[in-house]
C-alpha positions in Angstrom: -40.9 18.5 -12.0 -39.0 20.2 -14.5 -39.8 23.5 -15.9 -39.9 27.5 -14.8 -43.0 27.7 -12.3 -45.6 30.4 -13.1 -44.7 33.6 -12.3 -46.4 35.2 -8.6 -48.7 36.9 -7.7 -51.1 39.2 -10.4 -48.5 38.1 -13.1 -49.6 34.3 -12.3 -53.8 34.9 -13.2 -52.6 36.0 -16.8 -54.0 33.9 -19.0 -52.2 32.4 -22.4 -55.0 32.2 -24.7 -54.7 29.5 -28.0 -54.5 32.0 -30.5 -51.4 34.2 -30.0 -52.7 37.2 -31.5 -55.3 37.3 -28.9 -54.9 38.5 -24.9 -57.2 39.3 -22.4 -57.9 43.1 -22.3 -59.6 46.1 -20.2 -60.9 48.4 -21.8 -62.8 51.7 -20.5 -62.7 55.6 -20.4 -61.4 58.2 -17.5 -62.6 61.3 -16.9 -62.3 64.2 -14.5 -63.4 64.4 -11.2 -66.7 65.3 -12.1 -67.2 62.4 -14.2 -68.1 64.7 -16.8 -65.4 64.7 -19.2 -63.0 61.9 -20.8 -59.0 62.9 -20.2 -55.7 62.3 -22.6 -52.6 61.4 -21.2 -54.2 59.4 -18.0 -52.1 56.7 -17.3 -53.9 53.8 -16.9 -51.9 50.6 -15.0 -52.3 47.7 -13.6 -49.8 47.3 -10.8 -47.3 44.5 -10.4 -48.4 43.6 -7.4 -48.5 39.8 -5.1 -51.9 40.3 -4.8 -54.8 42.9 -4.9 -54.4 43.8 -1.7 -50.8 45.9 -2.6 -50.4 49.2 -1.7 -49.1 52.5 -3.5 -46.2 54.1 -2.8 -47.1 57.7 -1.0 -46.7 60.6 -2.7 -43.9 62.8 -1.3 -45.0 66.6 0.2 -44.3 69.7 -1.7 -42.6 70.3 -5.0 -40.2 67.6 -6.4 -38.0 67.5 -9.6 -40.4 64.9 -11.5 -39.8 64.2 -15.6 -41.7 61.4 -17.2 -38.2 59.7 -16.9 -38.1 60.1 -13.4 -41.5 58.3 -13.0 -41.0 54.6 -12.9 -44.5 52.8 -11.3 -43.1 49.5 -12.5 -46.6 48.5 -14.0 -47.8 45.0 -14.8 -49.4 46.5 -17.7 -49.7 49.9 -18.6 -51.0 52.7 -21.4 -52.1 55.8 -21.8 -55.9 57.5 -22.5 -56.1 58.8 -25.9 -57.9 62.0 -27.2 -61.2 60.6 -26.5 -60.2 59.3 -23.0 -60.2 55.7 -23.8 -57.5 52.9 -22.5 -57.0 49.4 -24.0 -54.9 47.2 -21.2 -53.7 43.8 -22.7 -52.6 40.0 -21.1 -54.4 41.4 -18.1 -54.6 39.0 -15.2 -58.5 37.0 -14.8 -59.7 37.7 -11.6 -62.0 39.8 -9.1 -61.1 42.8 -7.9 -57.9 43.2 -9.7 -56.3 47.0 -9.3 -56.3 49.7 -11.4 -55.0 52.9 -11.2 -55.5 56.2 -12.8 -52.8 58.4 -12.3 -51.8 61.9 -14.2 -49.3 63.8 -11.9 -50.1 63.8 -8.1 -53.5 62.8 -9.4 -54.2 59.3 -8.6 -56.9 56.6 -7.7 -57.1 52.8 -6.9 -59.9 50.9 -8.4 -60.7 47.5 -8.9 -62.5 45.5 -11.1 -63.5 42.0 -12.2 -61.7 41.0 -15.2 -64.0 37.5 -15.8 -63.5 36.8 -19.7 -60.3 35.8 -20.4 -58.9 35.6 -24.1 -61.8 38.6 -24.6 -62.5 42.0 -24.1 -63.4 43.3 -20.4 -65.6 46.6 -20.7 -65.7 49.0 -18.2 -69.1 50.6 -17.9 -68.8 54.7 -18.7 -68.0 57.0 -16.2 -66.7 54.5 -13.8 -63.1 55.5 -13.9 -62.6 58.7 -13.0 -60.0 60.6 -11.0 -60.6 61.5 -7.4 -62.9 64.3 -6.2 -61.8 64.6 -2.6 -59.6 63.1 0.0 -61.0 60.2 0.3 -61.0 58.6 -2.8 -57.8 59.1 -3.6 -54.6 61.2 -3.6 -54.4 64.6 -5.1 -51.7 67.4 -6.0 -51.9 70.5 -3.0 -52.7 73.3 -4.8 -52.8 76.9 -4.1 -55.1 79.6 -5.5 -55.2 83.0 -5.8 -58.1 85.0 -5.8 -58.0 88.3 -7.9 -60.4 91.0 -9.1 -60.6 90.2 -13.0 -60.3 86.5 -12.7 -61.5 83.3 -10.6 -59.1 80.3 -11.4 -60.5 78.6 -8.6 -64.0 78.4 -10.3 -62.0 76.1 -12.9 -61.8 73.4 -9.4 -65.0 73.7 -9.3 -65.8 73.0 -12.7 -63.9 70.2 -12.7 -65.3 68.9 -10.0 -63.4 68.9 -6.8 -65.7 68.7 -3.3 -66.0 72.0 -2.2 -64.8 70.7 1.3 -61.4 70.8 -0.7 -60.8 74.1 -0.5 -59.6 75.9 2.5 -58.3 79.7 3.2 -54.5 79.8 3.2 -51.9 77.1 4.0 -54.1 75.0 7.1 -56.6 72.7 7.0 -57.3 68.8 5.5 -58.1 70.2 1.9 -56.0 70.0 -1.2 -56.8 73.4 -2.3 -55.7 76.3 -0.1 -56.9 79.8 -1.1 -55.3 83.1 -1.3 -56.1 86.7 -2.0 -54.8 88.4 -4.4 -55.8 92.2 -5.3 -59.4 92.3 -5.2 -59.7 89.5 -3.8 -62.4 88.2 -1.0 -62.3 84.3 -0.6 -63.6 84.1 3.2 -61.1 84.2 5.7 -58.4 83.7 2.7 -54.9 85.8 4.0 -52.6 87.9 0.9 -50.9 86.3 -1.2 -48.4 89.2 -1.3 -47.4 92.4 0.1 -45.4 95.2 0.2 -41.7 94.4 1.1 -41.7 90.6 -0.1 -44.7 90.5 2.5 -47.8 88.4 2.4 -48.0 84.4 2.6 -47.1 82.8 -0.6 -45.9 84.5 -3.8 -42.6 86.3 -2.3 -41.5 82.9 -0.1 -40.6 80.1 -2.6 -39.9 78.2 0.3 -43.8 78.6 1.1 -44.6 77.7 -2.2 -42.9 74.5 -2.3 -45.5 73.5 -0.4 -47.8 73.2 -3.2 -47.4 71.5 -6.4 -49.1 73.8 -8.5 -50.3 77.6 -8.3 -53.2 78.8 -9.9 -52.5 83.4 -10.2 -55.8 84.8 -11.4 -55.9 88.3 -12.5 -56.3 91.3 -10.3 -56.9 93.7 -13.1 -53.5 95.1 -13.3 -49.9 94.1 -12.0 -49.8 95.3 -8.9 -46.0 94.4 -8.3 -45.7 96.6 -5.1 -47.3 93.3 -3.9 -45.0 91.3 -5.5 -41.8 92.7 -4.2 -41.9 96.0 -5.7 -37.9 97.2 -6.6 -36.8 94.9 -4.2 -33.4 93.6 -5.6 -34.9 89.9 -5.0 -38.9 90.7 -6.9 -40.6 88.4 -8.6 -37.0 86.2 -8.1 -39.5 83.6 -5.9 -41.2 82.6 -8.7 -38.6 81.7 -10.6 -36.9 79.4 -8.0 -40.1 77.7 -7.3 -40.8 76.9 -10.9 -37.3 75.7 -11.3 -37.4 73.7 -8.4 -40.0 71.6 -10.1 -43.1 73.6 -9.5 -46.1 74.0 -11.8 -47.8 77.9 -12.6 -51.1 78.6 -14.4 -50.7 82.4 -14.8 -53.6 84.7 -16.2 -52.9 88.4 -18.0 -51.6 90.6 -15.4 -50.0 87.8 -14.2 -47.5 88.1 -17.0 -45.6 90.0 -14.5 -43.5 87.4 -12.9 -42.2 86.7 -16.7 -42.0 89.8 -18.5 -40.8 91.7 -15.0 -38.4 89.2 -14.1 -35.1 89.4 -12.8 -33.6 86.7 -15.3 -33.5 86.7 -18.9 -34.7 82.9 -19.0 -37.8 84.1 -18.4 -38.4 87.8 -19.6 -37.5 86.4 -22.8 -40.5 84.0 -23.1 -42.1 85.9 -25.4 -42.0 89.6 -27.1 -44.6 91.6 -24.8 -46.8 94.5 -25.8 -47.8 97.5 -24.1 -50.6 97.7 -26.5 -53.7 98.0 -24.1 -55.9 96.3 -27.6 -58.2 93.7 -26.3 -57.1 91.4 -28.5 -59.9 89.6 -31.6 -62.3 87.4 -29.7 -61.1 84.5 -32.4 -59.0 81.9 -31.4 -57.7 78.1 -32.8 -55.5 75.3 -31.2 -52.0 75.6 -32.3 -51.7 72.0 -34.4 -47.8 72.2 -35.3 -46.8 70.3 -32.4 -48.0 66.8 -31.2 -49.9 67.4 -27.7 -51.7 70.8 -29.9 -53.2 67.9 -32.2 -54.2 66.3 -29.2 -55.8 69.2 -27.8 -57.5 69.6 -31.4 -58.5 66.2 -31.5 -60.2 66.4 -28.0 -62.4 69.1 -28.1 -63.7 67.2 -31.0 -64.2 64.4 -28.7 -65.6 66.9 -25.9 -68.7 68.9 -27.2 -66.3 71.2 -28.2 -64.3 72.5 -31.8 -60.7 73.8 -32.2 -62.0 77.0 -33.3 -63.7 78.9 -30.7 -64.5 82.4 -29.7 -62.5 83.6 -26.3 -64.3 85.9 -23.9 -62.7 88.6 -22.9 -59.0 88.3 -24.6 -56.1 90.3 -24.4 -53.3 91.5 -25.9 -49.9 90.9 -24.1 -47.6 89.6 -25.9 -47.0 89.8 -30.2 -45.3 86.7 -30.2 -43.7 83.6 -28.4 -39.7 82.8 -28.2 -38.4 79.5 -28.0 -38.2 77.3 -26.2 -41.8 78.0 -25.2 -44.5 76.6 -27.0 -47.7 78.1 -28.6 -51.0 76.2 -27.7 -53.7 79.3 -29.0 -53.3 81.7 -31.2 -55.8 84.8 -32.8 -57.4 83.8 -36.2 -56.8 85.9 -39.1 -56.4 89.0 -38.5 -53.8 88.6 -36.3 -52.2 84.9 -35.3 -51.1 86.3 -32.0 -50.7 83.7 -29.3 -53.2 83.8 -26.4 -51.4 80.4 -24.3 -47.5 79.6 -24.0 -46.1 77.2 -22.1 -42.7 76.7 -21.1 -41.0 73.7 -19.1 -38.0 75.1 -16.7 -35.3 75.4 -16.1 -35.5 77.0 -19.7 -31.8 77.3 -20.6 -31.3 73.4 -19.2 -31.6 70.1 -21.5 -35.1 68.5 -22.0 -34.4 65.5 -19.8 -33.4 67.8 -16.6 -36.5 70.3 -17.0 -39.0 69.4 -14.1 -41.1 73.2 -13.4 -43.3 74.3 -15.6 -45.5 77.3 -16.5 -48.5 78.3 -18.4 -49.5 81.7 -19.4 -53.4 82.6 -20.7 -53.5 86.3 -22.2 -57.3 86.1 -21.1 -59.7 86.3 -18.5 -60.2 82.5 -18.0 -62.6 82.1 -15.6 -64.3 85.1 -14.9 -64.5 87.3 -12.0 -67.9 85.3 -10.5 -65.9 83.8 -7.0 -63.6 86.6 -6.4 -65.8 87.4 -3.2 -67.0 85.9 0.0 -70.2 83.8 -1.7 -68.1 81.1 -3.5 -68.8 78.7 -5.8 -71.7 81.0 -6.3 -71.1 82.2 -9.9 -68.2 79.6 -10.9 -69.5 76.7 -13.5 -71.3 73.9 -11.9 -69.2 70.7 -11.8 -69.2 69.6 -15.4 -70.4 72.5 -16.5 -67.1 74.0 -18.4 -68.0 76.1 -22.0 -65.3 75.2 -24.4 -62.9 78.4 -23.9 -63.0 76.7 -20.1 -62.2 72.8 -21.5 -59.1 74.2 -23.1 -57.7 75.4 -19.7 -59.2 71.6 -18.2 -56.7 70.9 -20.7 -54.3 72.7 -20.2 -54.4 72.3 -15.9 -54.0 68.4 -16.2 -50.8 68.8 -19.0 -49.4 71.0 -16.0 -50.2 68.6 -13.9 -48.4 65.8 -15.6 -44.8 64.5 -15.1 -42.5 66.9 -17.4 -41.3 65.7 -20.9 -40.2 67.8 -23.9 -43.2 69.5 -26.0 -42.1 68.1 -29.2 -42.7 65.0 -28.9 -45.9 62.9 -27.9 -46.3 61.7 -24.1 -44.0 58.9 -22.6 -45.5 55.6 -21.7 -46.0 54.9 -18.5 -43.2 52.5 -16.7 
C-alpha cells in the first residue's frame, strides 16, 4: 500500500476535518493555586507524546540558567493564556484522557481530559485547570522566604493558595517553601537568614541559595546590613552571584540594600535612590509603555481589579529607574515616581544570555500579619488578595517564568 502512514502516537488521533479552516480545539482558563484567579503567560501544551501515559521530564534541583530560548518542551500543540487567563489549543488529538499541561517556570501540572468533538470546540469547565497547590499534584519551584518585621511576603503563598503543609522552617523538610528569619522575624522554629560576619543560613551563602529558585526578602523595618555582611569586603556580593547564576529575587523597601549597597555597579546603578525618608503618595498606576505593563493593565481589568489603585503603605526609595530595568508602577500625579522595577541579570550581558532576575517593591506588600509564631493567622485567605496584592500575584509568576527581554511580548512555548 502506497502512501506515508499516519503519524504515532497522540499525533495519529488528530483529526482532519472537511473544511480546512476548521480544527479540533481545547479551550479553557488556568488559574492559581487557589483556583481563584485566571493567569497570563501560562503555557498551556499538549505533549508529543506515544500515548497518554508519557511522562515529563524532571525538573532539575536548584538554580539553572533558563531563558525562554533555553526552554524547548517539544509540544504537540502549544499556546499561551492571555490577560483573562484563557487558552485556545488547535488540531488537538480526539480522545479520552489526553494530557495537558500547565506550566509557567518550575510551576507545572499534568491533567487530562476527554477531547470527544472533533472538528469542534472542546470546553473546559472553569476552574478546572489550575496550577498545583502542594506536592502532590504537581511540581513546583523551592522557594525561600524571609520573614521580617515590616513585611510578610509569605502571606502572598498563602494567598495564592499553596497548602500550608508547604511551608517548612529553614532548608529541611518535604515542602517547597522553606522559611527564614529575618530581623523581627518569628516564623516557628525558622533559623536567620543572616548574621554578623557573612553568618546565618541563606543570604551571605550563594551556594545555599542556589538551592532555591526564587527568594522572597520582606522588610525588617530598616537595612540592617550588619546581618548582611556588614563592611565585609565580599557584603551583599552573594546576592549578586546568585541572581546572576540564574536565580529569581522579590525584594521589599529596606531590601533595596543588596542593590543600592552593592559591591558592583550593575546593580547600584538600577535606579537613582533617595534618602528622602517621604512615604511616598498612596496613588499608583501600571506602567503601560511596555508590552507585559499592558498586560498587567489589561488583567486587573480582567481580575476584580483597575490599573489605578491606591498602595498601602508606600515608600519613597528611589526618584527614578535606569536602564536596563524596567518600570511596572509608578506614583500618579504628583509625582510619577516608580514604586516596582525589574531587572533581568546579568544586567551588562545581551538579552538572549540574561537568566536571574529581580524585582524590587518600594512598599510594604504584604503586611506585617505573619511575621510571628501564629502563621497564616493574619495573611489573606487563599483567594483572598486586594488589588495592591494581585499586582505582586503578578508580578511573583513573571519572576517565575523562563527569562526573555522586557520589551517585547512573551515567547511561545516550544
Amino acid at each position: 500500500m502506497n502512501g506515508t502512514p499516519p503519524p504515532a502516537g497522540l499525533a495519529g488521533k488528530r483529526v482532519a476535518c472537511s473544511d480546512a479552516n476548521v480544527t479540533t480545539t481545547l479551550t479553557g482558563k488556568v488559574y492559581d493555586p487557589a483556583g481563584s484567579t485566571p493567569l497570563y503567560n501560562v503555557a498551556v501544551y499538549i505533549p508529543d507524546w506515544a500515548d497518554a501515559n508519557g511522562t515529563l521530564e524532571p525538573f532539575p534541583e536548584g538554580v539553572q540558567c533558563t531563558t525562554c530560548a533555553s526552554t524547548v518542551n517539544k509540544p504537540l500543540v502549544s499556546t499561551l493564556t492571555n490577560t483573562k487567563g484563557e487558552f485556545k489549543l488547535e488540531n488537538v488529538p480526539v480522545d479520552k484522557d489526553v494530557p495537558v499541561i500547565v506550566q509557567v517556570g518550575k510551576w507545572r501540572r499534568k491533567l487530562t481530559f476527554d477531547i470527544t468533538k472533533s472538528c469542534e470546540e472542546n470546553k473546559v469547565p472553569d476552574r478546572e485547570f489550575r496550577l498545583p497547590k502542594n506536592g502532590q499534584e504537581g511540581d513546583m519551584p523551592q522557594i525561600a522566604v524571609t520573614a521580617g518585621s515590616c513585611d510578610s511576603l509569605e502571606c502572598l503563598l498563602r494567598g495564592v493558595g499553596l497548602d500550608q503543609s508547604e511551608f517548612v522552617a529553614g532548608h529541611g523538610g518535604t515542602g517547597h517553601v522553606h522559611v527564614f528569619n529575618g530581623q523581627g522575624g518569628n516564623f516557628p522554629g525558622a533559623p536567620p537568614a543572616g548574621g554578623p560576619n557573612m553568618g546565618g543560613d541563606l543570604w551571605n551563602d550563594a551556594t545555599k541559595m542556589a538551592k532555591y529558585d526564587v527568594l522572597l526578602l520582606s522588610c525588617e523595618c530598616d537595612e540592617y546590613n550588619d546581618a548582611k555582611g556588614g563592611t565585609h569586603p565580599m557584603a551583599r556580593q552573594a546576592m549578586f552571584d546568585y541572581i546572576n547564576m540564574g536565580g529569581r529575587v522579590f525584594a521589599s523597601h529596606y531590601h533595596y540594600t543588596w542593590f543600592r549597597n552593592s559591591p558592583q555597579g550593575d546593580f547600584k546603578g538600577l535606579a537613582q535612590w533617595s534618602d528622602n525618608s517621604f512615604n511616598g503618595y498612596k496613588e499608583a498606576t501600571v506602567e503601560t509603555s511596555f508590552p507585559k505593563g499592558q498586560a498587567m493593565a489589561d488583567w486587573l481589568t480582567h481580575v476584580n481589579g483597575s490599573p489605578d489603585f491606591d498602595i498601602v503603605d508606600p515608600r519613597s526609595d528611589m526618584t527614578a529607574v535606569n536602564s536596563p530595568a524596567t518600570t511596572w508602577i509608578v506614583g500618579r500625579k504628583p509625582d510619577r515616581q516608580p514604586r516596582y522595577f525589574s531587572f533581568n541579570a546579568p544586567v551588562s550581558a545581551p538579552s538572549d544570555q540574561q537568566c536571574g532576575r529581580g524585582v524590587f517593591g518600594s512598599l510594604h506588600l504584604m503586611g506585617s500579619g505573619s511575621s510571628s509564631s501564629n502563621f497564616p493567622t493574619g495573611c489573606p485567605a487563599p483567594g483572598g488578595l486586594a488589588t495592591q496584592q494581585k499586582v505582586l500575584e503578578f508580578l511573583f509568576f513573571d519572576l517565575s517564568a523562563c527569562v526573555s527581554s522586557d520589551s517585547e511580548p512573551p515567547p511561545q512555548p516550544k
